[in-house]
C-alpha positions as CSV (number, residue, x, y, z in Angstrom):
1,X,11.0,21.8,8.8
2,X,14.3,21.0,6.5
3,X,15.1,23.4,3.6
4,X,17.6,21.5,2.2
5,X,16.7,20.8,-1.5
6,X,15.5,17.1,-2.2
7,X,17.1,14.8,-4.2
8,X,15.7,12.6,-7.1
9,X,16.0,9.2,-6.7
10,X,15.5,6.1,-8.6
11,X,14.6,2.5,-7.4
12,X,14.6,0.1,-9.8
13,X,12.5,-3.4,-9.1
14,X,14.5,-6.2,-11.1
15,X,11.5,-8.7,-12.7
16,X,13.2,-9.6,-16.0
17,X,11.1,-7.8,-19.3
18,X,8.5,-6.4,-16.5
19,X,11.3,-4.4,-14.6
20,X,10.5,-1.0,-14.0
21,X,11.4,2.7,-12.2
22,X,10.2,4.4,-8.9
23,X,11.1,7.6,-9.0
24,X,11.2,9.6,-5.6
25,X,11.1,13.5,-5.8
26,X,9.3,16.7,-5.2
27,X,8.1,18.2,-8.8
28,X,7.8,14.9,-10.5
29,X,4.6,15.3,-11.7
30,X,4.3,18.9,-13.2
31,X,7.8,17.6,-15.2
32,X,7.2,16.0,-18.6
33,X,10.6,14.2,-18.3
34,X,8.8,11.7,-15.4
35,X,7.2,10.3,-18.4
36,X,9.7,9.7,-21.0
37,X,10.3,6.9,-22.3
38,X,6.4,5.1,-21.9
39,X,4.8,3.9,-25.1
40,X,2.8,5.4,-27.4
41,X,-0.6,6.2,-27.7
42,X,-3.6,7.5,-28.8
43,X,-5.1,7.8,-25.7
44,X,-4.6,8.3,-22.0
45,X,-6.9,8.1,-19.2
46,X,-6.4,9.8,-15.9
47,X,-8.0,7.4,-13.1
48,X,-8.6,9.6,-9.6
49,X,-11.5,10.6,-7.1
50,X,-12.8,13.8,-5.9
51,X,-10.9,14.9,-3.7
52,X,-7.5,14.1,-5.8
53,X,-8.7,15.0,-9.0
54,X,-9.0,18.5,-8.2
55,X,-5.4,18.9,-6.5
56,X,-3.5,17.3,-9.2
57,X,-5.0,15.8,-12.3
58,X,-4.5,19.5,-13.9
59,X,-1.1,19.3,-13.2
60,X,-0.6,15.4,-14.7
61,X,-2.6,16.6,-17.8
62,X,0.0,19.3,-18.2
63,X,2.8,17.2,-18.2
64,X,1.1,14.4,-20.3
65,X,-0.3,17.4,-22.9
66,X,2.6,16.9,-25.5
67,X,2.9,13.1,-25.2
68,X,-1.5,12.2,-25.7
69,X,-3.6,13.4,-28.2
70,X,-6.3,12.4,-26.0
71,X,-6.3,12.3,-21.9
72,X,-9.6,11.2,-20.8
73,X,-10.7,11.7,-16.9
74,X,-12.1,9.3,-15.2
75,X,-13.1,9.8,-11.3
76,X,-14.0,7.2,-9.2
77,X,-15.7,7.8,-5.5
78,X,-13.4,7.9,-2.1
79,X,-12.8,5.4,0.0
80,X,-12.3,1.6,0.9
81,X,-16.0,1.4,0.5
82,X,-15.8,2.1,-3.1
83,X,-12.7,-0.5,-4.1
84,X,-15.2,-2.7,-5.6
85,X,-17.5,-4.4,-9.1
86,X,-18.7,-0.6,-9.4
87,X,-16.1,1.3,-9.4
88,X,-14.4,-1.3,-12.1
89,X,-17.0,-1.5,-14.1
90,X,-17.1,2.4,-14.1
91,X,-13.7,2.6,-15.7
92,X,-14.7,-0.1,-18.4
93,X,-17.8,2.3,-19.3
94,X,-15.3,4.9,-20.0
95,X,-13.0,3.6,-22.0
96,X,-15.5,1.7,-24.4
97,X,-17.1,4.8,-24.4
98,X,-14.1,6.7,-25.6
99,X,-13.4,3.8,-27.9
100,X,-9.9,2.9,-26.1
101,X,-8.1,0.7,-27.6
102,X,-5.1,-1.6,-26.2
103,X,-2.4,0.7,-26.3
104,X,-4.6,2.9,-24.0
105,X,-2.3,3.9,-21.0
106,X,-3.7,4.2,-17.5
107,X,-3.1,6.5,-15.2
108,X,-3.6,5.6,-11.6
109,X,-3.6,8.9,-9.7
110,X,-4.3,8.8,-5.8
111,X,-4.0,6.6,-3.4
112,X,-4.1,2.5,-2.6
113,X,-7.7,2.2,-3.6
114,X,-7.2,4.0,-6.7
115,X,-4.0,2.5,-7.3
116,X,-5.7,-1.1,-6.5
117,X,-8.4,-0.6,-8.9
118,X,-7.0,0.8,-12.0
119,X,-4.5,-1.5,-11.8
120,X,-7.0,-4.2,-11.9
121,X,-9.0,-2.8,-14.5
122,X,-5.4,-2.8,-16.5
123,X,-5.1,-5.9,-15.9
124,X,-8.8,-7.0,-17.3
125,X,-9.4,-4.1,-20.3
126,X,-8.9,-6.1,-23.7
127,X,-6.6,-8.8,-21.6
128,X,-4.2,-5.9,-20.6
129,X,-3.5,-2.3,-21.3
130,X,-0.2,-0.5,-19.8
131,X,-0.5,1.6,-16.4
132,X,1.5,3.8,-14.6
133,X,1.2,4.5,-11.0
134,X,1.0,8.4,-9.2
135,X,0.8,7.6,-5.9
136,X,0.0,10.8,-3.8
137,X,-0.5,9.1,-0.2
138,X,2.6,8.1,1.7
139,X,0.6,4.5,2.1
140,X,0.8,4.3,-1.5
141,X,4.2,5.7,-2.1
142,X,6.0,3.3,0.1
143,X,3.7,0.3,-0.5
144,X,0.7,-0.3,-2.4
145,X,2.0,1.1,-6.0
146,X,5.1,-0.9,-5.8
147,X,4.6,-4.7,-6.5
148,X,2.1,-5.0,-9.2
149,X,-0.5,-6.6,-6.6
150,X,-4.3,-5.2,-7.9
151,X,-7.4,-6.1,-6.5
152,X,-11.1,-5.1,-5.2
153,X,-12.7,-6.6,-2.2
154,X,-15.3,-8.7,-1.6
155,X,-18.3,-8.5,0.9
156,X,-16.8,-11.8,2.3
157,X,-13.1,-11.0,2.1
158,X,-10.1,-8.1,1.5
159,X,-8.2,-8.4,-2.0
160,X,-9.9,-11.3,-2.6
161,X,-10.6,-10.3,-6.3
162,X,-8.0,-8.9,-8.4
163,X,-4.1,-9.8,-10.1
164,X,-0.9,-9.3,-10.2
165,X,-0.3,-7.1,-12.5
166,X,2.9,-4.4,-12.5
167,X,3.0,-0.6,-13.8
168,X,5.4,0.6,-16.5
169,X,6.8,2.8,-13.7
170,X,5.9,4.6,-10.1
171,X,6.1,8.3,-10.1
172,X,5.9,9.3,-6.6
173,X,5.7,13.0,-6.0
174,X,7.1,13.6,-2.8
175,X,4.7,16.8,-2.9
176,X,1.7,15.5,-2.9
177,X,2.2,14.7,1.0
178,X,1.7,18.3,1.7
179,X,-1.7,18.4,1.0
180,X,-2.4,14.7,2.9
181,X,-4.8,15.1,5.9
182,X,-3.2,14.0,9.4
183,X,-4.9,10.7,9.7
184,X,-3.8,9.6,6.3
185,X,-0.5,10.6,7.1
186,X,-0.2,8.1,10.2
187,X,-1.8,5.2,8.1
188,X,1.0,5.5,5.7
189,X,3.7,5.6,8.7
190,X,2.4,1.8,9.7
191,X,3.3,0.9,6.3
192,X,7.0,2.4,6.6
193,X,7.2,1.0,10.3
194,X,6.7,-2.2,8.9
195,X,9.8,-2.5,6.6
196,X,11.7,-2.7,10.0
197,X,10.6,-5.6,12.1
198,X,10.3,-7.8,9.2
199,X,13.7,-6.9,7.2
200,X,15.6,-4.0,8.5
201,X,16.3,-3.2,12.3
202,X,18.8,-0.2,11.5
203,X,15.5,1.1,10.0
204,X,13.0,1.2,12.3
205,X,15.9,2.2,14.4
206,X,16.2,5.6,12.2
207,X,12.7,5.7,12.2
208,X,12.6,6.0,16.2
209,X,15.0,9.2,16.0
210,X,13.1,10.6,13.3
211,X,9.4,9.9,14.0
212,X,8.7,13.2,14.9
213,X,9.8,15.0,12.2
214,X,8.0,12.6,9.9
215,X,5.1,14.2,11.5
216,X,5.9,17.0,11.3
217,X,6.5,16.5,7.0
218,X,10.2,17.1,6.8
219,X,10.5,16.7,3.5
220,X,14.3,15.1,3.8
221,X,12.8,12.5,6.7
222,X,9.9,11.5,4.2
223,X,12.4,11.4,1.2
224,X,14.4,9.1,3.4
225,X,11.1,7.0,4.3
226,X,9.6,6.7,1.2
227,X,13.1,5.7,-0.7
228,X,14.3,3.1,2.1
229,X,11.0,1.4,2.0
230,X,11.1,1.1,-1.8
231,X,14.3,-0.5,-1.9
232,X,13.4,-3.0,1.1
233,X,9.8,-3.7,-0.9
234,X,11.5,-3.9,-4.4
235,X,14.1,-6.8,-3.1
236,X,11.5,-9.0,-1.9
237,X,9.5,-8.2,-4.7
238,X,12.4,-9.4,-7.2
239,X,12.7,-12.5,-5.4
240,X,9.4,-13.1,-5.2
241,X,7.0,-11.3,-7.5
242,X,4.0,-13.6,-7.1
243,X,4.3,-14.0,-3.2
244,X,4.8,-17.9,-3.5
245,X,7.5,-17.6,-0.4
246,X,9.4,-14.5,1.1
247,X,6.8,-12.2,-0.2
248,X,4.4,-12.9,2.1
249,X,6.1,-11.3,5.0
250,X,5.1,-7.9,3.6
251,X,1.6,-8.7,5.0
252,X,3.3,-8.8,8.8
253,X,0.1,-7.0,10.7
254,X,-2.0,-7.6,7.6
255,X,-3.8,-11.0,9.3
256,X,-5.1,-9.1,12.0
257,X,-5.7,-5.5,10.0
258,X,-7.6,-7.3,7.0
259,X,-10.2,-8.9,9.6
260,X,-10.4,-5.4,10.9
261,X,-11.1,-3.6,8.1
262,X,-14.1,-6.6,6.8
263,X,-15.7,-7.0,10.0
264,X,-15.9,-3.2,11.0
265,X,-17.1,-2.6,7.2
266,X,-14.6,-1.2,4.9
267,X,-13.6,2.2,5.4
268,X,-14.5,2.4,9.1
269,X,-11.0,2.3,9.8
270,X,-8.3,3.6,6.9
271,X,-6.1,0.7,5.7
272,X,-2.9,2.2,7.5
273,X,-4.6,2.1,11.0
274,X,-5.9,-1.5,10.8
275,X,-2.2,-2.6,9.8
276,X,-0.7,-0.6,12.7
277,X,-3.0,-2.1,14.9
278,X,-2.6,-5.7,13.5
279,X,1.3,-5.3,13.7
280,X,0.9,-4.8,17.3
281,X,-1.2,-7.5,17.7
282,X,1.0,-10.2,15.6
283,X,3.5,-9.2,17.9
284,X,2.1,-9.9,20.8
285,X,0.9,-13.2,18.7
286,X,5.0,-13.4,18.1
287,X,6.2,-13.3,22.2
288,X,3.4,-15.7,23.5
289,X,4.8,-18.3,20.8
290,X,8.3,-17.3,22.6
291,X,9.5,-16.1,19.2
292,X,10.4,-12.5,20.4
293,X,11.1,-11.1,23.9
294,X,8.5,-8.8,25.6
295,X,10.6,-6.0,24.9
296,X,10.2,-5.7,21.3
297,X,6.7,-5.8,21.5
298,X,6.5,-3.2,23.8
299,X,8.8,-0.6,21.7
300,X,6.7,-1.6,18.7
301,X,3.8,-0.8,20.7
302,X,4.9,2.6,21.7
303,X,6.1,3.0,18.1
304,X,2.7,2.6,16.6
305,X,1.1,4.3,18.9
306,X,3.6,7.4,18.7
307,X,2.5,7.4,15.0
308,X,-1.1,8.2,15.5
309,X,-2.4,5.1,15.2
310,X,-4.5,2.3,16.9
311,X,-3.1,0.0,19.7
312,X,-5.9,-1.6,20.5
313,X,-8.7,-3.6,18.0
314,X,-12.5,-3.4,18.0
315,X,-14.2,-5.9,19.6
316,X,-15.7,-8.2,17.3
317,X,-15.6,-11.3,19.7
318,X,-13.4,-14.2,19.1
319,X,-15.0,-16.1,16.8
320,X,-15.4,-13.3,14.3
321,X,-11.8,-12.1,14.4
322,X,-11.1,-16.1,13.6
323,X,-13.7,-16.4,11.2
324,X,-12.5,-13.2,9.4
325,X,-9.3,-14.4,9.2
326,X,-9.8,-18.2,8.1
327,X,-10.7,-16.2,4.9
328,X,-6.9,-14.6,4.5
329,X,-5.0,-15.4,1.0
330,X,-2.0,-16.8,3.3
331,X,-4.6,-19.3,5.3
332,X,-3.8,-23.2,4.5
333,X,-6.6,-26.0,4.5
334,X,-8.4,-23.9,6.8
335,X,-5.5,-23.0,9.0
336,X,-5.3,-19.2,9.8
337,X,-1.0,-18.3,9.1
338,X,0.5,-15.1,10.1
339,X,3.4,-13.2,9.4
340,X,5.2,-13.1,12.7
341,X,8.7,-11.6,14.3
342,X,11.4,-14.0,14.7
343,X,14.3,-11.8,15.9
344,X,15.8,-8.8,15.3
345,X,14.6,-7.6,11.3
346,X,13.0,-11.2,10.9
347,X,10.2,-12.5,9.9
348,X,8.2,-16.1,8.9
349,X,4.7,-17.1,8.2
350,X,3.5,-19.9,10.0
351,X,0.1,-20.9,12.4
352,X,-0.3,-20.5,15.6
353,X,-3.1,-22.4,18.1
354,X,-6.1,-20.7,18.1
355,X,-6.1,-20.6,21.8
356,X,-3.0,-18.3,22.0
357,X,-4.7,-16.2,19.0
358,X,-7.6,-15.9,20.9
359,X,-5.6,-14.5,23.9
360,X,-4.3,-11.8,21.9
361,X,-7.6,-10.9,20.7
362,X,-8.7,-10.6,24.0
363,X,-5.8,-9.1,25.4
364,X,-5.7,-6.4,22.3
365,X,-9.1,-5.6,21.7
366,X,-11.2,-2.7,23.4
């Protein structure tokens, strides 16, 4: 494990009056400073879940004591399962409850799911209230806090529900990871492993030499990881906040993992692994199309895997998988589009012929 002290770092995400901060760091959150600068208020509420709350939510109120008169908590259950009309409407209760009004900051403190739905109900509460984002999963600090994309699911469909909507700023505790169980852990490496393929190859080259002391929670490897895939997410965000164009290859894997995730039944498998697992399939998706050599597939194969995470889908049959995905946000007039490899750090969405979909689902499915 590195000793050497870890650096603060700042990525700033350039969207005009709704720029913002990420700040990277070990300490952020027991340090008032984190939170200069936000607005006033009479009230703050602390959005988290049971097994977050009681790591951490002390340590925000602390550093939020001096700047609230009031900091209401707010806990919503675990899991995917739980990123849905409930847990937004139990948010709502609380802050009508508490009388909130709309300079009421949020305080999103966990991981996506928690991240995803208070965001959301940001979004909605008297037409939008201000939030602020503690993400303390690795998933979370490299992806689903940055971007202002908010959302529940739907029975039918992943996201399907929700807003783009962006923090006042990211406050991600480099900490926090030291308490994140194992499997967690490798969900939020697929989400760093992506960056590469799609926009960086001298990253997921680093991230080959250094996968093993990722796992093992060197804290200058994970400073590294979480920074690097802030600055790659925060320059296609700039370009394209609402994910009219370039956006859209952030979701390389995602085509595969959201069907995944909504035919298993959510939470079966945690975000991270469905991604890992749908990255390896698009690839495959990618080298049948002749858009990628064999080659690549295979190290991002072995990569994936490496990390913990799934190479190989549940079978759910053909027809489901397609089904499942017809329903993506990226699909077209019915056609299914994926985010696929075209070269070395490239990436495009387009279709692809169902029968050559259907022989990766086959092929990758077990």
């Amino acid at each position: 494990m590195s000793t050497t002290p870890i650096q603060h770092a700042t990525v700033p995400i350039d969207l005009g009056e709704r720029s913002y901060d990420i700040l990277i760091g070990a300490g952020l959150l027991d340090d008032p400073t984190s939170f200069d600068g936000l607005p006033d208020a009479a009230c703050a509420a602390i959005v988290s879940n049971p097994m977050v709350a009681p790591l951490y939510a002390a340590r925000l109120r602390g550093a939020l004591a001096n700047r609230y008169a009031r900091v209401l908590s707010i806990e919503l259950p675990d899991g995917e399962a739980h990123k849905d009309w409930a847990s937004l409407n139990t948010i709502f209760d609380a802050l009508l409850a508490a009388g909130c009004d709309r300079r009421t900051l949020l305080f999103a403190l966990g991981g996506g799911v928690i991240g995803d739905v208070a965001g959301f109900a940001a979004a909605c509460y008297m037409r939008g209230v201000p939030f602020v984002q503690v993400p303390t999963t690795l998933l979370a600090q490299v992806d689903s806090s940055v971007g202002g994309k908010t959302a529940i699911n739907h029975p039918l469909g992943k996201n399907m529900i929700g807003a783009f909507y962006q923090p006042l700023r990211v406050v991600a505790d480099l900490s926090t990871l030291d308490t994140l169980p194992p499997r967690e852990l490798s969900a939020g490496l697929a989400e760093v492993i992506k960056y590469g393929p799609i926009a960086d190859e001298a990253f997921l080259d680093w991230f080959d030499s250094n996968l093993d002391a990722l796992l093992a929670r060197d804290k200058a490897a994970l400073a590294h990881a979480v920074r690097r895939s802030c600055e790659l997410k925060a320059w296609v965000v700039a370009q394209d906040e609402r994910e009219s164009g370039l956006r859209a290859i952030l979701n390389f894997g995602h085509t595969f993992g959201h069907a995944i995730e909504s035919g298993l039944g959510y939470g079966e498998w945690l975000h991270g692994e469905a991604v890992g697992c749908g990255m390896v399939m698009a690839a495959d998706l990618s080298a049948r199309l002749g858009m990628v050599e064999a080659a690549r597939v295979d190290r991002l194969t072995r990569l994936v895997e490496r990390a913990g995470l799934p190479i190989h889908g549940p079978r759910l049959g053909v027809e489901r998988y397609l089904e499942l995905m017809r329903l993506d946000k990226k699909s077209q007039a019915g056609e299914i589009r994926f985010v696929l490899l075209d070269g070395p750090g490239r990436a495009v969405v387009r279709g692809a012929p169902d029968a050559h979909v259907a022989r990766v689902i086959e092929a990758r499915t077990a």
